[in-house]
C-alpha positions as CSV (number, residue, x, y, z in Angstrom):
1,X,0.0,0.0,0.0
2,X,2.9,2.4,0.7
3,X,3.9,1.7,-2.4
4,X,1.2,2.3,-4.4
5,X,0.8,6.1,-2.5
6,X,4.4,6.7,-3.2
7,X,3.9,5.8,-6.6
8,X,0.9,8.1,-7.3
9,X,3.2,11.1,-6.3
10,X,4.9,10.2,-9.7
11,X,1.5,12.2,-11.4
12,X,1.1,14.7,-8.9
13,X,-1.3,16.7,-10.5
14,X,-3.6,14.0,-9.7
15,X,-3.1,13.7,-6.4
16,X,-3.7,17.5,-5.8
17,X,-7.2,17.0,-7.4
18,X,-8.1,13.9,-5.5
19,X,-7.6,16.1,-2.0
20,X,-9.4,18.7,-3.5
21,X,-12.2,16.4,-4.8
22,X,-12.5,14.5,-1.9
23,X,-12.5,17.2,0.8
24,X,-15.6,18.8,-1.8
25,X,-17.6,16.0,-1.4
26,X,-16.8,15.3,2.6
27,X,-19.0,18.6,3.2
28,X,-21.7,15.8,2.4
29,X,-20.6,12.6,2.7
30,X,-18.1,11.6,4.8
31,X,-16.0,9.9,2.4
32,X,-12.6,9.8,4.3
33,X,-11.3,10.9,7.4
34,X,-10.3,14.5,6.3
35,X,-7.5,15.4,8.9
36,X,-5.8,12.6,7.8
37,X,-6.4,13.2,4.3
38,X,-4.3,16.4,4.7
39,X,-1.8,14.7,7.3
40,X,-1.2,11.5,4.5
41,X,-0.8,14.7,2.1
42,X,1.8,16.3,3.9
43,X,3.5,12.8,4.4
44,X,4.2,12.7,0.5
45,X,5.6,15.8,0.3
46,X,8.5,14.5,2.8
47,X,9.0,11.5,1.0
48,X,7.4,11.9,-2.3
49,X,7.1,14.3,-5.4
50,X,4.0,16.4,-4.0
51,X,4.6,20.1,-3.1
52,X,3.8,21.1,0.5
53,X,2.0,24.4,-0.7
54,X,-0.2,23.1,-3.5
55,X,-1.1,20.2,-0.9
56,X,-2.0,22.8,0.9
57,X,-3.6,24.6,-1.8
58,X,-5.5,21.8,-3.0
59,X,-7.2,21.0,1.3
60,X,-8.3,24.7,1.6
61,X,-9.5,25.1,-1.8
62,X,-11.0,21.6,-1.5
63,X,-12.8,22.7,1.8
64,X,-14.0,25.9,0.9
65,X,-16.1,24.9,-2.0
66,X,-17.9,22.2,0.0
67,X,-18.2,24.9,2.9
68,X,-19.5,27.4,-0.2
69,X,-22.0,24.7,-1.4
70,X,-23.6,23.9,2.3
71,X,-23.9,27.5,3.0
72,X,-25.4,27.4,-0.4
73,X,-28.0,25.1,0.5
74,X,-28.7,26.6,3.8
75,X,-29.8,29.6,1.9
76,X,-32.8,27.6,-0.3
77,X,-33.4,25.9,2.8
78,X,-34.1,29.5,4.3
79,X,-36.2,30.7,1.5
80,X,-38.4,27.4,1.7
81,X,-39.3,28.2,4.8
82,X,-39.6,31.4,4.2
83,X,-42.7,30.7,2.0
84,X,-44.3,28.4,4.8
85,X,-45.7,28.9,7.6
86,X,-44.8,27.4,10.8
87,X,-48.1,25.4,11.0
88,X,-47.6,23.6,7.9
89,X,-44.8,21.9,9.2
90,X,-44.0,18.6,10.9
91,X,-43.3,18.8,14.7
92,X,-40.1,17.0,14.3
93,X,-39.2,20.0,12.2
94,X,-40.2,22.3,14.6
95,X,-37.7,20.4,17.3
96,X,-35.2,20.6,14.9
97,X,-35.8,24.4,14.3
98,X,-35.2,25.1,17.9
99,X,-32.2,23.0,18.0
100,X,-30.6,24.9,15.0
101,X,-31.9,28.2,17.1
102,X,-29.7,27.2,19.6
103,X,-26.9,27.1,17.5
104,X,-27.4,29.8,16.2
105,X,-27.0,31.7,19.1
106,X,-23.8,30.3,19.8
107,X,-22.4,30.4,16.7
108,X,-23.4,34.1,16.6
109,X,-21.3,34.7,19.4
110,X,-18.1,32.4,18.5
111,X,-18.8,32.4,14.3
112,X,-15.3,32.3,13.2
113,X,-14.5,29.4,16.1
114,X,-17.2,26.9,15.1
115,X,-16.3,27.5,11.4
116,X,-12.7,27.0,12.2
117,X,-13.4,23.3,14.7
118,X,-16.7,22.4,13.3
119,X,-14.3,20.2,10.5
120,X,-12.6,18.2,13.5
121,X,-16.0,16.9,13.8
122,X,-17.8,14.1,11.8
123,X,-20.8,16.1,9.7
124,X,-19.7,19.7,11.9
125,X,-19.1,21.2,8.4
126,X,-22.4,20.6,6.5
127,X,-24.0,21.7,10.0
128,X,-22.6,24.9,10.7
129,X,-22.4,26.1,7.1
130,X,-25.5,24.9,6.3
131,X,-26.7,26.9,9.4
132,X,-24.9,29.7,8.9
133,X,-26.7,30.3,5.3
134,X,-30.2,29.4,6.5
135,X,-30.0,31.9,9.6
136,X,-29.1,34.8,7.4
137,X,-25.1,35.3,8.1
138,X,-23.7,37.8,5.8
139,X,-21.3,35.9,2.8
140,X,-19.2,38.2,2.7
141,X,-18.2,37.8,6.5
142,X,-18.6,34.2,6.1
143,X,-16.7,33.8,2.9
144,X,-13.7,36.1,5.0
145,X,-14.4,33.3,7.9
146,X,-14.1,30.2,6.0
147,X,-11.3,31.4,4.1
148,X,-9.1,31.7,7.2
149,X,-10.4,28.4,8.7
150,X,-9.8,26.2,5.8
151,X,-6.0,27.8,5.5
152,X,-5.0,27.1,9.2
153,X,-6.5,23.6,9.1
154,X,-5.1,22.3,5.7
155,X,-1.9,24.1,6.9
156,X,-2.1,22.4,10.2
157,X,-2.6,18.6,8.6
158,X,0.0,19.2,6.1
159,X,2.6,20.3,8.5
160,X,1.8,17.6,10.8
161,X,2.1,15.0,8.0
162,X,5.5,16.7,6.8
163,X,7.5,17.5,9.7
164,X,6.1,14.5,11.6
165,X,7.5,11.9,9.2
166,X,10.7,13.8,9.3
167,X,10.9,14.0,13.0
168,X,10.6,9.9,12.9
169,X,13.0,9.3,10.0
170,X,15.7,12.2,11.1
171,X,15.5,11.5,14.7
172,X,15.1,15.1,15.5
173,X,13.2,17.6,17.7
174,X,13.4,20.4,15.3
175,X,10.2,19.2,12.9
176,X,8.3,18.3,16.4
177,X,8.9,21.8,17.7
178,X,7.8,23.3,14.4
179,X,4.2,20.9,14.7
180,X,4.2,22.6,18.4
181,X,4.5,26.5,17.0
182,X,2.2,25.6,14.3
183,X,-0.6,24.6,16.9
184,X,-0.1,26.9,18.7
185,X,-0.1,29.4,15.9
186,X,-3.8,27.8,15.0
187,X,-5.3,27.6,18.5
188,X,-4.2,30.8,19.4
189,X,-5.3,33.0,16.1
190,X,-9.0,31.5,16.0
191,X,-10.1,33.5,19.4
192,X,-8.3,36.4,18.5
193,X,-9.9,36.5,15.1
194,X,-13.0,36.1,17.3
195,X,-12.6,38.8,19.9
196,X,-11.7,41.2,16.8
197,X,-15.1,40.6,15.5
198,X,-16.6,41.2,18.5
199,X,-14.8,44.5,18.5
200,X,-16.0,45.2,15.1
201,X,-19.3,44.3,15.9
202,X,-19.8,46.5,19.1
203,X,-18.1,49.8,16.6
204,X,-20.5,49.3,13.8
C-alpha cells in the first residue's frame, strides 16, 4: 500500500485534485477521514514528489467549496421556509428548528470558532455552514471566515504530515517543535480573530 501512494506522487497533479475532490464531497458525505487526508498529504511531500503548498492549496481550496455549497444550501433551505408557515410543518421539524436556534445563538457569538473546529467533527461542516446560510449570516463575513479556517486547518494537517515523518525518520526535535508552533499558531489565532469581530461588531 505504501507503495502504491508513493507511486501516485509520480502524477502529482492527480493527487492535488483527489484532496481537493474528496475534501468537496466530505461537506456531504463523509467519504474519508479528512484530517488525515491532509496529514497523509503532507507525508508525500516529505517523502514523495507532492509540493507542500499546493497540498496545501489543493485542502483549503477543496474545503472551501464544500463549505461554499452547504452555506449554499442553507440559503434555499431558508427561503423554503420562508414561503411556509410554521403550522404547515412537521413537529419534528419544529424540534429541529429550535435545535438549530440554539446554534445559532452560539455560533453568533463564537462564528469564526465553530467555522474554524466544526471540520474536527464528523458532519460539523455541513451543520454549521449549512446553518450559517439558512439563519441569514452575511457571505461576505462568512466567505472572509471560512477562508481563514480552511487555510490554518489544511496548513495544520500538512505540517503535521511533513514534519512529523521527518521527525521519525531524522530522529530530531526540530520538525516536532515546528508541529508545536504551528498549533499553537492555529489555536491561538481563532479567538483572537474572534474577539476582533466582537470588536468590530460593538463599533459598527
Amino acid at each position: 500500500m505504501v507503495n502504491g501512494l508513493l507511486s501516485a506522487t509520480a502524477v502529482p497533479a492527480l493527487v492535488y485534485a483527489a484532496i481537493l475532490v474528496l475534501l468537496t464531497v466530505d461537506a456531504f458525505i463523509p467519504v474519508v477521514p479528512t484530517q488525515a487526508l491532509m496529514i497523509g498529504g503532507g507525508v508525500l511531500t516529505a517523502h514523495g514528489n507532492l509540493q507542500l503548498a499546493l497540498v496545501v492549496a489543493a485542502g483549503a481550496l477543496g474545503a472551501f467549496s464544500g463549505d461554499l455549497a452547504c452555506f449554499g444550501i442553507g440559503r434555499r433551505l431558508a427561503r423554503r421556509d420562508a414561503g411556509a408557515g410554521a403550522e404547515e410543518r412537521p413537529v419534528r421539524f419544529r424540534r429541529l428548528q429550535r435545535l438549530s436556534g440554539r446554534l445559532t445563538g452560539t455560533m453568533r457569538r463564537h462564528l469564526f470558532l465553530a467555522i474554524l473546529f466544526c471540520r474536527f467533527v464528523p458532519a460539523g461542516r455541513m451543520v454549521t455552514s449549512a446553518n450559517a446560510g439558512r439563519n441569514g449570516y452575511d457571505l461576505r463575513r462568512f466567505l472572509t471566515f471560512d477562508l481563514i479556517a480552511v487555510t490554518l486547518w489544511a496548513s495544520y494537517g500538512a505540517l503535521l504530515g511533513h514534519f512529523g515523518s521527518q521527525a521519525l525518520t531524522s530522529s530530531s526535535w526540530l520538525p516536532l517543535v515546528l508541529i508545536g508552533v504551528a498549533a499553537a499558531v492555529m489555536i491561538g489565532a481563532a479567538p483572537l480573530i474572534s474577539l476582533i469581530d466582537k470588536a468590530r461588531g460593538r463599533t459598527a
